[in-house]
TIRO-2110 file (N, C-alpha, C; in Angstrom, 1 decimal):
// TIRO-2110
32.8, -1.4, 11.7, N, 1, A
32.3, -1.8, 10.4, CA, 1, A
32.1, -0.6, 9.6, C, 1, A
32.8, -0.7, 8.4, N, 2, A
32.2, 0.4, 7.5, CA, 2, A
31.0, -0.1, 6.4, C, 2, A
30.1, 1.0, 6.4, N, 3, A
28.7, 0.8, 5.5, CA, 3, A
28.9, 1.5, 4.5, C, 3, A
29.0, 1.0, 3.2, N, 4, A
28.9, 1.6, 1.9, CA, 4, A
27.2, 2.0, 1.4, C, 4, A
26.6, 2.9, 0.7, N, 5, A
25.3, 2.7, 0.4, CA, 5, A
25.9, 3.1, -1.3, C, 5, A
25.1, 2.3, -2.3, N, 6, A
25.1, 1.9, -3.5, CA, 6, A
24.2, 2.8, -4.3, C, 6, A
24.3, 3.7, -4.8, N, 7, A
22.5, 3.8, -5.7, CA, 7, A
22.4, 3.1, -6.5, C, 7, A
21.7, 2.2, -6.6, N, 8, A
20.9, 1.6, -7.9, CA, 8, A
19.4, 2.1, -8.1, C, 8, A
18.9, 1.3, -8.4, N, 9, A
17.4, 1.7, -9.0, CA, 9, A
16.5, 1.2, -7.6, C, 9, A
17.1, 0.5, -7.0, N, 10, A
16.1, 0.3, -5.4, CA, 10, A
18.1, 0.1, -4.8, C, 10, A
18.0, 0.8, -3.7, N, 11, A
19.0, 1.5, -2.7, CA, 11, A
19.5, 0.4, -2.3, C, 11, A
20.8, 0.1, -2.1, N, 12, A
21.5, -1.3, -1.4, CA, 12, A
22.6, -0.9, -0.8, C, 12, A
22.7, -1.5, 0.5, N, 13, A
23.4, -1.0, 1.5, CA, 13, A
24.5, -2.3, 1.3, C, 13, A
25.6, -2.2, 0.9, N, 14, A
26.5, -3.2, 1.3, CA, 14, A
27.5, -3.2, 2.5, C, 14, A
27.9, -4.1, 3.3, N, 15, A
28.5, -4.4, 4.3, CA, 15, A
29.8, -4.8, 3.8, C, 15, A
30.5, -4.5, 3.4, N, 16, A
32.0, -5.6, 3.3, CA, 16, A
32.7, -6.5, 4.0, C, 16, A
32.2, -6.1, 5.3, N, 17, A
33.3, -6.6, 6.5, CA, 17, A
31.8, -8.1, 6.7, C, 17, A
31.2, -8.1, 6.0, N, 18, A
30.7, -9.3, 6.2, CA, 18, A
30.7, -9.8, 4.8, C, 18, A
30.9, -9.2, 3.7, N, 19, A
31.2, -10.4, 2.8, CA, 19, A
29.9, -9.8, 2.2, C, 19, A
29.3, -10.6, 0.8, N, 20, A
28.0, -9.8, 0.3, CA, 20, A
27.3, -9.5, 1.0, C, 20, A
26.3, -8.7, 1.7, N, 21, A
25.1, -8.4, 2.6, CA, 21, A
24.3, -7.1, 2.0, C, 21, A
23.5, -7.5, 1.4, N, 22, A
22.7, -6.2, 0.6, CA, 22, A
21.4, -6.3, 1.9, C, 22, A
21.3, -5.1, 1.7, N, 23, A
19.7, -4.9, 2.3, CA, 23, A
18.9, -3.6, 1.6, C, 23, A
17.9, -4.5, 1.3, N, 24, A
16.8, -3.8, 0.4, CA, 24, A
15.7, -3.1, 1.7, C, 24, A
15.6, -2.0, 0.9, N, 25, A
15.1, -0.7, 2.0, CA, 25, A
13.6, -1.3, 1.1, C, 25, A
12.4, -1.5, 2.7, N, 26, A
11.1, -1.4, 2.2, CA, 26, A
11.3, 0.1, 1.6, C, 26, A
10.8, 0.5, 0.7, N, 27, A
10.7, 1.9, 0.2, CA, 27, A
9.9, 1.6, -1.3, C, 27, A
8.8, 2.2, -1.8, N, 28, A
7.6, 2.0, -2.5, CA, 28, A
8.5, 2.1, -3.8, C, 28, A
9.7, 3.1, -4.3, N, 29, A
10.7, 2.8, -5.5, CA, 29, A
11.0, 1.1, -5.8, C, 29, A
11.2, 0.8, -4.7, N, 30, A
12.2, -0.4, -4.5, CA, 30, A
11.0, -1.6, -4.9, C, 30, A
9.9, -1.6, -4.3, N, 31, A
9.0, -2.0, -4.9, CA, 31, A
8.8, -2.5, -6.0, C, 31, A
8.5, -1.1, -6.6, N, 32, A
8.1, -0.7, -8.5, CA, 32, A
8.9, -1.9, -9.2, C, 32, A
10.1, -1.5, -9.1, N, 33, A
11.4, -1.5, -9.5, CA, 33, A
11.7, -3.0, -9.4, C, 33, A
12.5, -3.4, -10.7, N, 34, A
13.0, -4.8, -10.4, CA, 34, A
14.4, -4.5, -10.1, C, 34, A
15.2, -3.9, -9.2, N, 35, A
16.4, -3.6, -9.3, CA, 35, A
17.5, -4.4, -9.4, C, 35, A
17.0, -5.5, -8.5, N, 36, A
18.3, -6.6, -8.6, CA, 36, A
17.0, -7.9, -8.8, C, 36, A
18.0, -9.2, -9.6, N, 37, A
17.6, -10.5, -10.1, CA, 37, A
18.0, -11.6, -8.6, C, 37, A
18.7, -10.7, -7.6, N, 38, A
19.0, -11.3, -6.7, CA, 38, A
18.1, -11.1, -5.2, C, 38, A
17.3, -9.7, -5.3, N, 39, A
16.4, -9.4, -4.3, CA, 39, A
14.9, -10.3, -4.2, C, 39, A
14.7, -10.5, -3.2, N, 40, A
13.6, -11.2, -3.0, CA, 40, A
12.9, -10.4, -2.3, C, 40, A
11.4, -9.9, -3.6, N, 41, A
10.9, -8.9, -3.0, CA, 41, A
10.1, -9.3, -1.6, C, 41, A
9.7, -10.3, -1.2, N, 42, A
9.2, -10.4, -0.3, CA, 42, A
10.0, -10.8, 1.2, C, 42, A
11.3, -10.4, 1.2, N, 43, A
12.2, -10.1, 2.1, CA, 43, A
12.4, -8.7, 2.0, C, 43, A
12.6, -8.1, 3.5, N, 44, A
13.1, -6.9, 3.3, CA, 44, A
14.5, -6.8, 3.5, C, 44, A
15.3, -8.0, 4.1, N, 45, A
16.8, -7.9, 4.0, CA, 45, A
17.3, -9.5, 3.8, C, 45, A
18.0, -9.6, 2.7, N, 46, A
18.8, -11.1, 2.3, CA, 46, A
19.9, -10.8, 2.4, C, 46, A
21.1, -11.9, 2.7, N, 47, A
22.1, -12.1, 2.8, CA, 47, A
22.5, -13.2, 1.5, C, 47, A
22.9, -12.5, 1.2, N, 48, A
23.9, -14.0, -0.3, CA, 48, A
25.4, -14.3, -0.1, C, 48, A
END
C-alpha cells in the first residue's frame, strides 16, 4: 500500500489503494479547524 499525506488545514492521510480513506489525526489544529465539510469531528478516522 502506498500512503499519500495531504496538508490541508487539519492533516489527511489518503489511502488510494482503498479508494477514498481520509483519516483525521486527533491533533488540537485539527480540532480548531473546520478543515473538511466531510470530517466528523467526533470520529477520529472516517471512511467515505
Amino acid at each position: 500500500m502506498t500512503w499519500k499525506i495531504e496538508y490541508a488545514e487539519c492533516k489527511i492521510v489518503k489511502n488510494d489503494d482503498v479508494g477514498e480513506m481520509y483519516l483525521f489525526l486527533n491533533d488540537i489544529d485539527c480540532q480548531k479547524t473546520d478543515a473538511s465539510s466531510t470530517a466528523d469531528k467526533s470520529n477520529s478516522a472516517r471512511s467515505i
